[in-house]
C-alpha positions in Angstrom: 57.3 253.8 74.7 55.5 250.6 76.5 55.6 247.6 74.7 53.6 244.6 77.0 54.8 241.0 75.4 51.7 239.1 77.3 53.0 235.4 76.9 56.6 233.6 76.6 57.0 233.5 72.9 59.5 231.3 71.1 62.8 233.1 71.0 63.7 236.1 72.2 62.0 239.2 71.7 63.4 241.6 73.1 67.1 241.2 70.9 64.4 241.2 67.9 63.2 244.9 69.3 66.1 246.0 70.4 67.8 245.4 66.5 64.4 247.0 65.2 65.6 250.2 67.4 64.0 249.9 70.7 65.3 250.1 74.0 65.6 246.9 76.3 63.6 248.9 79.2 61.0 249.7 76.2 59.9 245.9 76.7 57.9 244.5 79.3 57.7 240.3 79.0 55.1 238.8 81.5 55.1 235.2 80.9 52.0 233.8 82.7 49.8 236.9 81.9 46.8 234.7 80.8 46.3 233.6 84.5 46.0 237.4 85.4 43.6 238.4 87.2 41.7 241.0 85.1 42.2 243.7 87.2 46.0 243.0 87.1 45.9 242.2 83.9 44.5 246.1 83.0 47.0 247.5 85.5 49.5 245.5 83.5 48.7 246.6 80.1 48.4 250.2 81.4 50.8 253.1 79.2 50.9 250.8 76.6 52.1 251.4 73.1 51.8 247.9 71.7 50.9 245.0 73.0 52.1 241.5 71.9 49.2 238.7 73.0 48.4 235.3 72.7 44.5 234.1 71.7 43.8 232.8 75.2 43.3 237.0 76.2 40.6 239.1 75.3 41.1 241.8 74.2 38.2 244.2 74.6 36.9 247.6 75.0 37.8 247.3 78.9 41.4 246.1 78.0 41.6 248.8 75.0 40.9 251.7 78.2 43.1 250.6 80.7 45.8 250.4 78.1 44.8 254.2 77.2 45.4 256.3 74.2 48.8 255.0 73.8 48.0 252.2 72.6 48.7 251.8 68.5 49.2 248.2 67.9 48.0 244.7 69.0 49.7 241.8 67.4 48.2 238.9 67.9 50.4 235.9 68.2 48.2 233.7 65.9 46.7 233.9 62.6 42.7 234.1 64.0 41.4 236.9 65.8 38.3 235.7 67.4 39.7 237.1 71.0 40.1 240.6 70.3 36.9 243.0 69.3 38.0 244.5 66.2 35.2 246.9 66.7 36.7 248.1 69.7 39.9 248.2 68.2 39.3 250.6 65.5 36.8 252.9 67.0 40.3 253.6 69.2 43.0 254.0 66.1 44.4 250.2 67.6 46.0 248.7 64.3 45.1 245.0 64.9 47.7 242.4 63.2 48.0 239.0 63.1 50.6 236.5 61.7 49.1 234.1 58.8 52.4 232.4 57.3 54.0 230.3 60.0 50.6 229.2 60.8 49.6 227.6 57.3 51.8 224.8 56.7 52.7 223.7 60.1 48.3 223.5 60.9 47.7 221.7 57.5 50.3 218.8 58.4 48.5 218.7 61.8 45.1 218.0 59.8 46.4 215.4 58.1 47.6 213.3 61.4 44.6 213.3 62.8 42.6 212.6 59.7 45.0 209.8 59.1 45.3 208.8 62.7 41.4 208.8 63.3 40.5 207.1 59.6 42.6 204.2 60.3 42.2 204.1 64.2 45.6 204.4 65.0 44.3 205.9 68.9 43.0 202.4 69.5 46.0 200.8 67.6 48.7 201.9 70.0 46.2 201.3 73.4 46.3 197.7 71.7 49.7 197.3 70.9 51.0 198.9 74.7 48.4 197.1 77.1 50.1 194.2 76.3 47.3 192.2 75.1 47.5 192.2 71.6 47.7 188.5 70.3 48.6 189.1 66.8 48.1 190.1 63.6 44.4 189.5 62.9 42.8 190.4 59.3 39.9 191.8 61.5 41.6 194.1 63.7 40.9 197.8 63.8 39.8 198.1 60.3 39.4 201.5 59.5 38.6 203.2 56.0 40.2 204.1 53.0 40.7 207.8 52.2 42.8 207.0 49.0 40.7 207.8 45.9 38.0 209.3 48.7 36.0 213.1 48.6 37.7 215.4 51.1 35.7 218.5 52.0 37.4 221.4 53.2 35.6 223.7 55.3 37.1 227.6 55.1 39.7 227.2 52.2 41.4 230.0 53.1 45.4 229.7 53.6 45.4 226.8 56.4 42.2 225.3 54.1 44.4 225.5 50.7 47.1 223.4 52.4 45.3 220.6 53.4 43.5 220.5 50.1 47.6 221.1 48.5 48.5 217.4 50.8 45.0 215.7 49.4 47.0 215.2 45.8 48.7 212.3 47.2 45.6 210.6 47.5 44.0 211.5 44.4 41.1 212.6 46.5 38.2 214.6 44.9 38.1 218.0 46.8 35.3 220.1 47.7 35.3 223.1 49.6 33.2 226.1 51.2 34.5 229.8 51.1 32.9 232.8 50.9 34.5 233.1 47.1 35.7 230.9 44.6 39.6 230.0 44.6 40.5 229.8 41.1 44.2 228.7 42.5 42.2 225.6 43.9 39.7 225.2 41.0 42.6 224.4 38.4 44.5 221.6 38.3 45.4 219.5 39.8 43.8 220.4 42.8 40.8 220.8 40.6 38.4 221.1 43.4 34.5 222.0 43.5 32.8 224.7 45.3 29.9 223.6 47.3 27.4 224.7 49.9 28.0 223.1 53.4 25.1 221.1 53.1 26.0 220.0 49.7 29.5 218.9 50.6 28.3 216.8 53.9 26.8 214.0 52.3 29.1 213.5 49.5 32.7 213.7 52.1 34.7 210.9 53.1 36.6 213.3 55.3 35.6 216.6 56.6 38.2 219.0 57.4 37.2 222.6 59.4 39.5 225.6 59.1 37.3 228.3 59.0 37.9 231.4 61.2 35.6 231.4 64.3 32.7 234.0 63.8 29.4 234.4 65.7 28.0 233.4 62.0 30.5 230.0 62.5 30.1 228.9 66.5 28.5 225.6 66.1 28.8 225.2 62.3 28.6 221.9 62.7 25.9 221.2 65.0 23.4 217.7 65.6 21.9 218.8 61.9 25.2 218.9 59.8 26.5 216.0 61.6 23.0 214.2 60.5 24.6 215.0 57.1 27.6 213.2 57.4 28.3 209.5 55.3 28.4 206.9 58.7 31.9 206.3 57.2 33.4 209.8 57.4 36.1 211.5 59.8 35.4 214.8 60.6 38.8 216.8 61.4 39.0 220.6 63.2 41.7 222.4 63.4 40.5 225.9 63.3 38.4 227.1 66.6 36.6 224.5 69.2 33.5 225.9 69.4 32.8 225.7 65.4 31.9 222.5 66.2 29.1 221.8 68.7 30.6 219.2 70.8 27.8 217.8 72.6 26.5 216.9 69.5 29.5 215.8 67.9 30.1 213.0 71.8 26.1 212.4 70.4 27.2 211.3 66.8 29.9 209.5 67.8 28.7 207.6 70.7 26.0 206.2 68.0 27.9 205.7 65.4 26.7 207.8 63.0 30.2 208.9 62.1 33.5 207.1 61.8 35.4 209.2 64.2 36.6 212.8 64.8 40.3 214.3 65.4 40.4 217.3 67.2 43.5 219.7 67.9 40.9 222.6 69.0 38.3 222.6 71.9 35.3 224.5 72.7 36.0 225.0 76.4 39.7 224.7 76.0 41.8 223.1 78.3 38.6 221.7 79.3 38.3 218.7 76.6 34.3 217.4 76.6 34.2 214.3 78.7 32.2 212.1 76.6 35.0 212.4 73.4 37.4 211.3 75.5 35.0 208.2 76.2 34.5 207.3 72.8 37.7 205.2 71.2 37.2 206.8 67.7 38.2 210.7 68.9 42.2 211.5 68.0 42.2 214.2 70.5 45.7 216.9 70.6 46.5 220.3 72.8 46.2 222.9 70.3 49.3 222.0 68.7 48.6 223.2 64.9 51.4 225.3 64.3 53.8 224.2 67.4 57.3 223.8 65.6 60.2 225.5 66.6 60.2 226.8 63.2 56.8 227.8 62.9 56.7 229.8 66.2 60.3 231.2 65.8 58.9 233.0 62.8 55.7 234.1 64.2 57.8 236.0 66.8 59.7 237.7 64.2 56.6 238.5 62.4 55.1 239.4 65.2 58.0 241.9 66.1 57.8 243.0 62.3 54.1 244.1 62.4 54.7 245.8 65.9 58.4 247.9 64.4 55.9 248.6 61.6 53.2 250.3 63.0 55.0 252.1 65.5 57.4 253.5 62.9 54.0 254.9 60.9 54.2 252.3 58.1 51.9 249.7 57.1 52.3 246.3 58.6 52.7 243.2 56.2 49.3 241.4 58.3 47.2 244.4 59.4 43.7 242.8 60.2 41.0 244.9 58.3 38.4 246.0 60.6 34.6 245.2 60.3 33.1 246.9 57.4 30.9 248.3 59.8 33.2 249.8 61.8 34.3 254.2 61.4 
């Protein structure tokens, strides 16, 4: 029994194994594994039975083989999946699992600071008010836009998406959103929101919020066209996966003013953040914080440890990962 915790989670997991029945020696914690090299990484992850890992590894069919046919389980400590090949996974009997709850409440707050933040400028607000040179109050100064009584469009209104639309009844906004199904849970009141197309729900949005997963079908959802789409007054908002949204275009849009402004927790060449947003002094920019509470992360360990216990013990896990349809 190997089981390779590939990042320093929030609390202890090895007490959390040991009271599901495993030995301490059973658990292997290697802290900084993401700046492996990959040949030490695979050497690593060798004799595994389950492997505990954070999105910023890959795991793919290279990974899968230099674990070896020990491998069961990979939990994935996050609720998208867009770094391990599912494929690969289930051509191998690997159960893939993720952990959805702690992820949905603590992400959806996150939206709503930086579609508040970036809607009423509060980025240039504090420069202002710390530089030292504010003179004032000013009726003109930083006037941003209302979102009270606005349409929000949610992009993805999966778990993370129904939360943010959940928040919007505070500000008797109109919702739309884009899944792949209808949500009757969102249809009925009083969310009582609209299914549209994406190119539908562009023009009409006062704020646009992504948290769809990232797919190839999604990487650069929102490229120069779908920004062309956008009201000159909206905020567009992503918390889901950097490169849903093409970021040239987006430094593009917002250089010319063709959109209000843009908050942005996710990154497509994370930690790298695109030089020209950080230019622009209507971009709310934050590390990949969505779901960082103590709380939040606390849980996913214990889910995480869950799933693993789970799997290994020959039952079902509570957030098994289906694999692709296509898949044997």
């Amino acid at each position: 029994m190997s089981i390779h915790v590939l990042l320093n989670c929030v609390g202890d997991p090895i007490p959390m194994l040991m009271e599901a029945g495993f030995a301490a020696e059973d658990v292997i914690v290697t802290p900084n594994a993401t700046h492996l090299a990959t040949a030490d990484l695979h050497r690593l992850v060798r004799g595994s039975t389950a492997i505990l890992a954070p999105l910023t590894i890959k795991i793919d069919g290279d990974l899968l083989d230099a674990a070896g046919a020990s491998l069961e389980v990979v939990a994935n400590y996050a609720v998208g999946v867009d770094n391990i090949d599912l494929k690969a996974c289930a051509a191998r009997g690997v159960t893939v699992c993720n952990g959805p709850p702690p992820m949905i409440e603590a992400t959806a707050d996150i939206a709503w600071a930086l579609l508040i933040a970036t809607a009423r400028r509060l980025r240039e607000g504090i420069r202002l008010a710390e530089s030292g040179d504010w003179k004032g109050y000013d009726p003109q100064l930083l006037l941003g836009h209302r979102l009270h009584g606005g349409t929000l469009l949610v992009v993805g209104a999966g778990r993370i998406g129904a939360a943010v639309a959940r928040r919007s009844i505070g500000w008797d906004m109109q919702v739309l959103y884009t899944a792949r199904s209808p949500k009757p849970s969102l249809e009925a009141p009083p969310i009582s929101a609209t299914k549209v197309s994406l190119e539908d729900g562009l023009p009409l949005a006062d704020a646009v919020v992504l948290t769809i997963s990232l797919e190839p079908s999604t990487r650069h959802l929102i490229d120069a066209a779908a920004l062309a789409l956008m009201k000159p007054n909206s905020v567009l908002v992503n918390v889901s996966r950097g490169p849903v949204v093409d970021e040239a275009a987006l430094a593009d849009a917002l250089a010319e003013k063709r959109i209000l402004g843009a908050g942005l927790d996710v990154h497509e060449h994370e930690p790298t953040i695109q030089p020209r947003l950080l230019e622009c002094p209507n971009v709310t920019v934050l590390p990949h914080i969505g779901s960082a509470t103590v709380e939040d992360r606390l849980d996913l360990t214990r889910l995480s440890v869950e799933n693993i216990s789970a799997v290994l013990a020959g039952r079902k896990p509570a957030h098994e990962v289906a694999p692709p349809a296509s898949s044997p």
